[in-house]
Every structure is written in C-alpha cells, then in structure tokens.
Chimera marker file (.cmm) of the C-alpha trace (Angstrom):
<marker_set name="trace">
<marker id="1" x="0.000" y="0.000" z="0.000" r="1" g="1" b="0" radius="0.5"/>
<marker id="2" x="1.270" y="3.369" z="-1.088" r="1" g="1" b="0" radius="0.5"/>
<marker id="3" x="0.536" y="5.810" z="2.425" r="1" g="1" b="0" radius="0.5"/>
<marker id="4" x="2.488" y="2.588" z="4.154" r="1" g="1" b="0" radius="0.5"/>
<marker id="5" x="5.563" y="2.127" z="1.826" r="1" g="1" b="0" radius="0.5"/>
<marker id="6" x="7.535" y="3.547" z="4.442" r="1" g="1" b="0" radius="0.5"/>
<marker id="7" x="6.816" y="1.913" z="7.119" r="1" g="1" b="0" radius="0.5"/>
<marker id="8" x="9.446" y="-0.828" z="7.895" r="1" g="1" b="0" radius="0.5"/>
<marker id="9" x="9.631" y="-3.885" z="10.603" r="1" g="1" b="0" radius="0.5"/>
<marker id="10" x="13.299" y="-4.593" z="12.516" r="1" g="1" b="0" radius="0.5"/>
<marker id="11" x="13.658" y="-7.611" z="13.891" r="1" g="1" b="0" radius="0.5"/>
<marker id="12" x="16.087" y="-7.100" z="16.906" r="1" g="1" b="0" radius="0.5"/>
<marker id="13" x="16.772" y="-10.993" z="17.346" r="1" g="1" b="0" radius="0.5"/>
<marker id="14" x="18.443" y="-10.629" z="14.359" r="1" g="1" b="0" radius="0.5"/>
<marker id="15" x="20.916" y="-7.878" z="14.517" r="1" g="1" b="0" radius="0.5"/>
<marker id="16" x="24.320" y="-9.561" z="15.284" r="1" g="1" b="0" radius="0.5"/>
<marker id="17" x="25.818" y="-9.022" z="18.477" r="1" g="1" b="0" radius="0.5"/>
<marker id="18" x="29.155" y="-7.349" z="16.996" r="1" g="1" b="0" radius="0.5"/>
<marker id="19" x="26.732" y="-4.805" z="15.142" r="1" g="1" b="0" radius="0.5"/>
<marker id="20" x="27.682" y="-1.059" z="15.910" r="1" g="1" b="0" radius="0.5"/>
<marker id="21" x="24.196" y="1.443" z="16.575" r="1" g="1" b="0" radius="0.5"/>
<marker id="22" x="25.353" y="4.839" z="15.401" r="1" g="1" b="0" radius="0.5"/>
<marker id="23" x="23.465" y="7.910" z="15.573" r="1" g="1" b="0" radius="0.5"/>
<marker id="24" x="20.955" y="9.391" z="12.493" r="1" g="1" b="0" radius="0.5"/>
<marker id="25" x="20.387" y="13.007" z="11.950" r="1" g="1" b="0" radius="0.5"/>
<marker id="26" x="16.895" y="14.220" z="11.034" r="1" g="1" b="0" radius="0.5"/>
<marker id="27" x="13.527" y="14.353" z="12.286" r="1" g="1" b="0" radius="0.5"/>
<marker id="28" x="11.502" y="11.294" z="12.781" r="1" g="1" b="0" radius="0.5"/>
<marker id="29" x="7.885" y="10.730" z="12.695" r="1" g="1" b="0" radius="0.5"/>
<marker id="30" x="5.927" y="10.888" z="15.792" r="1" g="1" b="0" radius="0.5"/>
<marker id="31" x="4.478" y="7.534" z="14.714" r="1" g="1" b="0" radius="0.5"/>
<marker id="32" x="4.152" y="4.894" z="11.896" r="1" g="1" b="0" radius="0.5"/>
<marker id="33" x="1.484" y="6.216" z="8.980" r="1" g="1" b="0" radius="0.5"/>
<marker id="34" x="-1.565" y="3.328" z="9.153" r="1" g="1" b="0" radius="0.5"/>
<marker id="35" x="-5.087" y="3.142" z="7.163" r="1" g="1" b="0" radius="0.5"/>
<marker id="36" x="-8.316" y="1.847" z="8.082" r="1" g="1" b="0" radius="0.5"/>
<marker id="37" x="-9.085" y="-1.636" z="7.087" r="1" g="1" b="0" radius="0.5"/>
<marker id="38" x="-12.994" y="-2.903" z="7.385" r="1" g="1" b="0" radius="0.5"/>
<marker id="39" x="-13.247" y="-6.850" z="7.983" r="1" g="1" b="0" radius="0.5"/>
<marker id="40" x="-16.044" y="-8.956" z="8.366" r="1" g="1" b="0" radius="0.5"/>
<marker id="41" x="-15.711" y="-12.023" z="10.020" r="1" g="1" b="0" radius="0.5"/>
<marker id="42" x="-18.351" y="-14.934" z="10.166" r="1" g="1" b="0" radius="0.5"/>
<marker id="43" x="-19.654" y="-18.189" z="12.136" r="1" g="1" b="0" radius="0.5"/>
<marker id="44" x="-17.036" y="-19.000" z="14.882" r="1" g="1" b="0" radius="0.5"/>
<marker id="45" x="-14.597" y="-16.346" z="14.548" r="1" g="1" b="0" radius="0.5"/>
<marker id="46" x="-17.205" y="-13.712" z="14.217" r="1" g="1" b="0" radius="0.5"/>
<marker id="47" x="-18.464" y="-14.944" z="17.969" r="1" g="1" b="0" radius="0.5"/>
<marker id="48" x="-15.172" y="-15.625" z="19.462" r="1" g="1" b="0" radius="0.5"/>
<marker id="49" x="-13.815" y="-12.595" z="18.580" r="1" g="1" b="0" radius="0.5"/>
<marker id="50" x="-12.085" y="-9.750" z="21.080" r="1" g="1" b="0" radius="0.5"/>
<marker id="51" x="-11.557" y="-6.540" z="20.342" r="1" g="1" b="0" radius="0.5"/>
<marker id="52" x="-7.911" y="-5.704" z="19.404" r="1" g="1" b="0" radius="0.5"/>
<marker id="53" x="-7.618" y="-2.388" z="22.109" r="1" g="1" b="0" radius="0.5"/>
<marker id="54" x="-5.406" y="0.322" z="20.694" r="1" g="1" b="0" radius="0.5"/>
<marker id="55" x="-5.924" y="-0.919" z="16.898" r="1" g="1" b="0" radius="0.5"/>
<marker id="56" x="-10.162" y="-1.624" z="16.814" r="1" g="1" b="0" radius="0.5"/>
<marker id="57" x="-11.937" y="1.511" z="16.233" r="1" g="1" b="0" radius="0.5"/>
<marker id="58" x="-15.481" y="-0.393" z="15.244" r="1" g="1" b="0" radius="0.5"/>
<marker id="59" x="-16.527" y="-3.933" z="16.477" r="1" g="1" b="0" radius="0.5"/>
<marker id="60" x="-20.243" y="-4.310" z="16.105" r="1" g="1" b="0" radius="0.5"/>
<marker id="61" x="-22.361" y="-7.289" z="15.494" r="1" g="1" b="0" radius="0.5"/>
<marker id="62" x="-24.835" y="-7.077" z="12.376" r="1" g="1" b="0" radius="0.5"/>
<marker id="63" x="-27.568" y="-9.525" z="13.673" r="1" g="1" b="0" radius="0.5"/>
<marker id="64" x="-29.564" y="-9.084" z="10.042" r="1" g="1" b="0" radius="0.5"/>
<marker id="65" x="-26.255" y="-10.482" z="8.028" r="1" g="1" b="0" radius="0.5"/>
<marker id="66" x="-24.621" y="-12.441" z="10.727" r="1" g="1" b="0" radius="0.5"/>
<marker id="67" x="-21.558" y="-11.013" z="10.758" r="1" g="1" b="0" radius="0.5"/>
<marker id="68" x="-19.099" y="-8.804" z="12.892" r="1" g="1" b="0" radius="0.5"/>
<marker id="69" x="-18.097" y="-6.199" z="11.214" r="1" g="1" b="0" radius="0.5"/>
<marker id="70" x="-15.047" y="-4.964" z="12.529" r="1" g="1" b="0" radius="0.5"/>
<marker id="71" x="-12.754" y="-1.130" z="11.390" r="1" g="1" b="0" radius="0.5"/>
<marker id="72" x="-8.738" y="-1.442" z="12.614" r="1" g="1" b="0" radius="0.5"/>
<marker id="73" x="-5.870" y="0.382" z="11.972" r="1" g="1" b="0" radius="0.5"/>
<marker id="74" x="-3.200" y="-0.996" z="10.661" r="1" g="1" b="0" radius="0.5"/>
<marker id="75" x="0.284" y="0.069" z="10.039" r="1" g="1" b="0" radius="0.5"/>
<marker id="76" x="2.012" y="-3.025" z="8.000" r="1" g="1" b="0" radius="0.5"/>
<marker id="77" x="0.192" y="-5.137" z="5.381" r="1" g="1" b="0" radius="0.5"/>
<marker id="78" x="2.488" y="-7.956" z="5.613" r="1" g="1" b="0" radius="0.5"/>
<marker id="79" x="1.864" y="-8.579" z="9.255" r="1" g="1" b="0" radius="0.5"/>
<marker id="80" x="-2.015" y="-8.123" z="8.611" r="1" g="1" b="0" radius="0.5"/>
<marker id="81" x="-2.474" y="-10.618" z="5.930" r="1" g="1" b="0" radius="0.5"/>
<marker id="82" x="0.151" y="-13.211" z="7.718" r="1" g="1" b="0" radius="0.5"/>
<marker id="83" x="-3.173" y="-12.683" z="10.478" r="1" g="1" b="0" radius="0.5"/>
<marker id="84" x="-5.661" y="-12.899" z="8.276" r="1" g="1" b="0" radius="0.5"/>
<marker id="85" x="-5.000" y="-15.481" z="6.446" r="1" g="1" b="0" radius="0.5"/>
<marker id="86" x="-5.312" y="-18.088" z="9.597" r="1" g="1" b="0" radius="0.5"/>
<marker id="87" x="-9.025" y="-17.442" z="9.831" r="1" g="1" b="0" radius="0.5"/>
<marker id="88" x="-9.563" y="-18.844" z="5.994" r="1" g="1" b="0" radius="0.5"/>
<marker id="89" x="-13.075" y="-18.044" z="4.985" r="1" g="1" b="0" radius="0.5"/>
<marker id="90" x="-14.151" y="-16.981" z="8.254" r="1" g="1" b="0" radius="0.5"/>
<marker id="91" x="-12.790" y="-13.493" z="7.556" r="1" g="1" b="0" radius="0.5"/>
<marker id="92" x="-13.000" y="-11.375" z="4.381" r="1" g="1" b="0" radius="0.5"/>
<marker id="93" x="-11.273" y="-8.055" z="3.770" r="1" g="1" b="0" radius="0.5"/>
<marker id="94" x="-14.143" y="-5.485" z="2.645" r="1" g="1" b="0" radius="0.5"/>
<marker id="95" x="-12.522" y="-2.456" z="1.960" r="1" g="1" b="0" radius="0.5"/>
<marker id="96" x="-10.144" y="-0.308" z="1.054" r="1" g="1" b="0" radius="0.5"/>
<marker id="97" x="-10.424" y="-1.935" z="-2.569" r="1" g="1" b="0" radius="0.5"/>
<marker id="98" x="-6.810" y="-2.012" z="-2.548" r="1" g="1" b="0" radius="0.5"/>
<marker id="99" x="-5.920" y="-3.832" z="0.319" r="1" g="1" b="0" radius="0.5"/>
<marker id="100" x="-8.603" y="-6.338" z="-0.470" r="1" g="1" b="0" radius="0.5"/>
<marker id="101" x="-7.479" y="-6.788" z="-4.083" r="1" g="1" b="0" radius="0.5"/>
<marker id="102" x="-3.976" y="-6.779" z="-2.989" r="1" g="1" b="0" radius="0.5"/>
<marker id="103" x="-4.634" y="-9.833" z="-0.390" r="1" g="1" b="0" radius="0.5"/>
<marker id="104" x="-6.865" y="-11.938" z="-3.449" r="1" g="1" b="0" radius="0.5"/>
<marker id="105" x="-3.964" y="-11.745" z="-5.974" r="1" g="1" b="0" radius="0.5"/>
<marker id="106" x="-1.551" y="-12.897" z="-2.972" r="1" g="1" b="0" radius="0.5"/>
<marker id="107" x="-4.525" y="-16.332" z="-2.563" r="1" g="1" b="0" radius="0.5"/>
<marker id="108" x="-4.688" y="-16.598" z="-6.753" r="1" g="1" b="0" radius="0.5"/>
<marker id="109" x="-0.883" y="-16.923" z="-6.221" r="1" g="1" b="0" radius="0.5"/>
<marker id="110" x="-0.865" y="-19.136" z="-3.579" r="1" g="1" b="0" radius="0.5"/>
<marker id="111" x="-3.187" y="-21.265" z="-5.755" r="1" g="1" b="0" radius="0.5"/>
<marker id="112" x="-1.226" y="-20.962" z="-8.916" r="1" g="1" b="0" radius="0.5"/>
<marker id="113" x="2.170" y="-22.495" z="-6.962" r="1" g="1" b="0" radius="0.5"/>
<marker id="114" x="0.048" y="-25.297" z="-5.553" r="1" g="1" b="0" radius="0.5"/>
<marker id="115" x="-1.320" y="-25.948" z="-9.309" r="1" g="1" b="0" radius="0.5"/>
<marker id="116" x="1.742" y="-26.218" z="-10.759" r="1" g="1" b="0" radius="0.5"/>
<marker id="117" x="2.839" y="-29.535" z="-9.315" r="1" g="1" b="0" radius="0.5"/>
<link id1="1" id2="2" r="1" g="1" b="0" radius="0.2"/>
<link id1="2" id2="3" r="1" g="1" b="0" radius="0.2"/>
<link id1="3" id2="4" r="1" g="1" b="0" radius="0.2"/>
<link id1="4" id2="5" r="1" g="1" b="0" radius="0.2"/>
<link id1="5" id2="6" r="1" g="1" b="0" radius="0.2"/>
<link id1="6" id2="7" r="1" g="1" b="0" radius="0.2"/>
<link id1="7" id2="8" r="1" g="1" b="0" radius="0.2"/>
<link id1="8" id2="9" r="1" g="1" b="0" radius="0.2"/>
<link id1="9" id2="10" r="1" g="1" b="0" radius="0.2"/>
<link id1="10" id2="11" r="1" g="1" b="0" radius="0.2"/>
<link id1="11" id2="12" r="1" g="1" b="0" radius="0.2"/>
<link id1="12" id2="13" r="1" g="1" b="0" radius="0.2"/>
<link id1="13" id2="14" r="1" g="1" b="0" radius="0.2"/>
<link id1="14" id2="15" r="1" g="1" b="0" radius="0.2"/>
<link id1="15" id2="16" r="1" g="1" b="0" radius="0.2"/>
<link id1="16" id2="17" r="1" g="1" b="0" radius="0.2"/>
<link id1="17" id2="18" r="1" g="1" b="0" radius="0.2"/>
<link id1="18" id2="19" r="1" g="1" b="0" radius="0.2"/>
<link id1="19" id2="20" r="1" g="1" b="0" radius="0.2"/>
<link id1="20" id2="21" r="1" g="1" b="0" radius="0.2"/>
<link id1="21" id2="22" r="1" g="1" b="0" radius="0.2"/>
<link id1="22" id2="23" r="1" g="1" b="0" radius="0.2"/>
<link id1="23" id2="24" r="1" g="1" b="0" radius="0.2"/>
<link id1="24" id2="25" r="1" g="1" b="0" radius="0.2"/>
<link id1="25" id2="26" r="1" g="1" b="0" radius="0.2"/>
<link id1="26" id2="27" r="1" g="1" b="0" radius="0.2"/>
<link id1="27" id2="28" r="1" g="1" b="0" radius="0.2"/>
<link id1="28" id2="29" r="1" g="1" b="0" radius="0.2"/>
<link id1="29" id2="30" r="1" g="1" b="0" radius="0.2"/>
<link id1="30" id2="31" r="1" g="1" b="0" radius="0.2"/>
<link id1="31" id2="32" r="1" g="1" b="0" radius="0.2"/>
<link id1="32" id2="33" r="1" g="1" b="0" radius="0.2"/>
<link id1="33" id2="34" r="1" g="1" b="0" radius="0.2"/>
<link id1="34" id2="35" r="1" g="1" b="0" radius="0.2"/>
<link id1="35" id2="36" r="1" g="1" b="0" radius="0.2"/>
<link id1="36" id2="37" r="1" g="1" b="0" radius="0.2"/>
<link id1="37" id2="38" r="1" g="1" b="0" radius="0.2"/>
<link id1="38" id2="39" r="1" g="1" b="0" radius="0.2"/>
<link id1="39" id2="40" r="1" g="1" b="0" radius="0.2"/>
<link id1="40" id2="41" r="1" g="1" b="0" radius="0.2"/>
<link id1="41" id2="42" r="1" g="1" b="0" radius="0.2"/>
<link id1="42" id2="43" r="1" g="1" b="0" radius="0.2"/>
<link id1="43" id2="44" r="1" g="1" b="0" radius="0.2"/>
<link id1="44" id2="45" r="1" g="1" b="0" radius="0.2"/>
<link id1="45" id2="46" r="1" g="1" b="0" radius="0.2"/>
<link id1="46" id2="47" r="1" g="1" b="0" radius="0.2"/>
<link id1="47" id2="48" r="1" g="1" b="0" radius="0.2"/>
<link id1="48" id2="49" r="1" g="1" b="0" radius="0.2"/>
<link id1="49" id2="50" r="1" g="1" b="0" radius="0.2"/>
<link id1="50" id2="51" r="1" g="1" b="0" radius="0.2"/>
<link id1="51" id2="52" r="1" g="1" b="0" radius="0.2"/>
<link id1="52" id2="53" r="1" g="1" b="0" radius="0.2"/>
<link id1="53" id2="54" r="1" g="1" b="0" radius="0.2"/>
<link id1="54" id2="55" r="1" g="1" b="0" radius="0.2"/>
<link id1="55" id2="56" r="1" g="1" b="0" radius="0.2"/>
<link id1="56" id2="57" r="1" g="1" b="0" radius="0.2"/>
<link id1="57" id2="58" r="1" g="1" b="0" radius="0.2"/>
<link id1="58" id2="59" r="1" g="1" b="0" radius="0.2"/>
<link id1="59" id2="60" r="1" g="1" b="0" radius="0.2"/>
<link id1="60" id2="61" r="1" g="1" b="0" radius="0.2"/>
<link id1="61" id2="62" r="1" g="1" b="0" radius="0.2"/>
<link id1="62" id2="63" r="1" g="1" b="0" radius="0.2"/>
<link id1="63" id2="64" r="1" g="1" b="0" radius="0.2"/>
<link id1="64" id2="65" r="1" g="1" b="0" radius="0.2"/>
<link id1="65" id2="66" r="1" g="1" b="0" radius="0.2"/>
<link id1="66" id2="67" r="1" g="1" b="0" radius="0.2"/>
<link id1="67" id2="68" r="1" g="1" b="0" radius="0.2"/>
<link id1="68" id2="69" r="1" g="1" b="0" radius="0.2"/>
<link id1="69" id2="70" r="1" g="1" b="0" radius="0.2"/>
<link id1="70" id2="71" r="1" g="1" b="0" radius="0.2"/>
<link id1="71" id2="72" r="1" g="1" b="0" radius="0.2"/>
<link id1="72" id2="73" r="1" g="1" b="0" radius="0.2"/>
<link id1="73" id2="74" r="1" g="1" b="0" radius="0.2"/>
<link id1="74" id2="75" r="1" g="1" b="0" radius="0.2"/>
<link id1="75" id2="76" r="1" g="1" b="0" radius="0.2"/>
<link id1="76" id2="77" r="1" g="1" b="0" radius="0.2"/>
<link id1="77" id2="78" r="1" g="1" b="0" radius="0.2"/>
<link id1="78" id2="79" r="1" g="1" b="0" radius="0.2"/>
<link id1="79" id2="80" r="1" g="1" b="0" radius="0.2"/>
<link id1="80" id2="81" r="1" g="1" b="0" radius="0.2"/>
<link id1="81" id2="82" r="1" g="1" b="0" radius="0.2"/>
<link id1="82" id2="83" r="1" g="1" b="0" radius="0.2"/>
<link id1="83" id2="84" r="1" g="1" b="0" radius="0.2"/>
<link id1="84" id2="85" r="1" g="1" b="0" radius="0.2"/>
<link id1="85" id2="86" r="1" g="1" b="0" radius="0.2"/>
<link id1="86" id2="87" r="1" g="1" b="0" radius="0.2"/>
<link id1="87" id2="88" r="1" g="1" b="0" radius="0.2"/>
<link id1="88" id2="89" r="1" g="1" b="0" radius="0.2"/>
<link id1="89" id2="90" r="1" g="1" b="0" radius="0.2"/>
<link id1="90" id2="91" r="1" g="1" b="0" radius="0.2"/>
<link id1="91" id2="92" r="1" g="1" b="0" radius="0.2"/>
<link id1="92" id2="93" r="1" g="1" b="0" radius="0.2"/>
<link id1="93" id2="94" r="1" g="1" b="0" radius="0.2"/>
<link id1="94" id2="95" r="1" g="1" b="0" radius="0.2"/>
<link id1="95" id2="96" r="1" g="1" b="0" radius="0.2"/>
<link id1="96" id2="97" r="1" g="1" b="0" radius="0.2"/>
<link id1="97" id2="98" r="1" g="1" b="0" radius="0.2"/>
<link id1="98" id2="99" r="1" g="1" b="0" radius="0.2"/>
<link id1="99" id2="100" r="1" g="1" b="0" radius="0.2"/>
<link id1="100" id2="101" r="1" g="1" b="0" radius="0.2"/>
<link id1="101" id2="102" r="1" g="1" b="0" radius="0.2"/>
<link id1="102" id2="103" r="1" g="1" b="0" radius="0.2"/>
<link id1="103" id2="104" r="1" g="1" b="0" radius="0.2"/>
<link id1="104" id2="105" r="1" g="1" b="0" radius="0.2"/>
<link id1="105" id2="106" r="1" g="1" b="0" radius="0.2"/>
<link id1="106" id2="107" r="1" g="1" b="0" radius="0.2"/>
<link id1="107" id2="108" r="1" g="1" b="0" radius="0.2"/>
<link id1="108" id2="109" r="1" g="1" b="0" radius="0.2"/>
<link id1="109" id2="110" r="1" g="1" b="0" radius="0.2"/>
<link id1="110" id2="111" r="1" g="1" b="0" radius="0.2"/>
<link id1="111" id2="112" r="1" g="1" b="0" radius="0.2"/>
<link id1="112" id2="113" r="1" g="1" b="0" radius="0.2"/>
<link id1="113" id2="114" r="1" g="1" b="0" radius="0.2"/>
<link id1="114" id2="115" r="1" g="1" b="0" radius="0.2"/>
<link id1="115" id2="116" r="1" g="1" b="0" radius="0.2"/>
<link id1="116" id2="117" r="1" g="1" b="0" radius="0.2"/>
</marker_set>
C-alpha cells in the first residue's frame, strides 16, 4: 500500500551481536502512517472474537447479516495478511479496494504455486 511504503519492521533478534548502533540526523515521525481496514468475520470467529484495544476503532455485530463487522488500523500489510490469512473463509477483507485486491492476488498466487505440481 502506497501511504504505508515507508513503514518498515526490525527484527532485533536478528541484529548480530558485533553490530555497531550509530546515531541518524533528522527528524523522525511521531508515529508509523496506518489506514483503516474494514473486515467482516463470520460463524465462529465472528463470535469468538475480542476486540484488538489500541488498533479496533469499530466492532459491532450485524444480527440481520450475521456477521461482525469490525474497522482497525493498521500500520504493516504484511503482518495483517500473515493474520488474516489463519481465519480462511471466516474473515474477508471489505474495503479499502486495494488492500482487499492486494490480499486476493496474494490467494490466486498461492493457488497458482500449488497448481503447478
């Protein structure tokens, strides 16, 4: 996603021990840029579900459609869709249209390697 390209993950486990921290000059962001993801998540996980404090702005139960729908935050695709891909069909990306077309060319993939055999 474009407004998160910059946004990066470090993994201090893997920093050797001999590396050398030296200091950067310029002015750092106050905090990582994030956009607002909508899910909606059915049957099990839609019941079982707890609200994610500090990244859940909306978790509300739509009785009519049987579904939670739920708005979070998010600052990383890669992390997100390593999360939402554990709840399988229980959990669909709704919007933004990026993000959600972004995560069914990464299944269509997935698909494709597994075809190939």
């Amino acid at each position: 996603m474009e407004p998160l390209r910059h946004n990066r993950s470090l993994r201090l486990d893997r920093i050797p021990d001999e590396a050398v921290i030296a200091p950067a000059d310029g002015q750092w962001q106050p905090e990582l840029s994030h956009i607002e993801i909508e899910l909606h998540l059915r049957r099990g996980l839609a019941l079982g579900y707890r609200t994610k404090t500090g990244a859940d702005l909306t978790n509300e139960w739509l009785p009519e459609q049987q579904i939670r729908r739920v708005v979070r935050r998010i600052h990383n695709t890669f992390w997100f869709f390593r999360e939402v891909r554990r709840y399988g069909s229980e959990c669909v990306i709704v919007s933004p249209e990026a993000v959600r077309d972004r995560f069914k060319q990464e299944l269509l993939d997935m698909i494709e390697q597994y075809n190939a055999d």
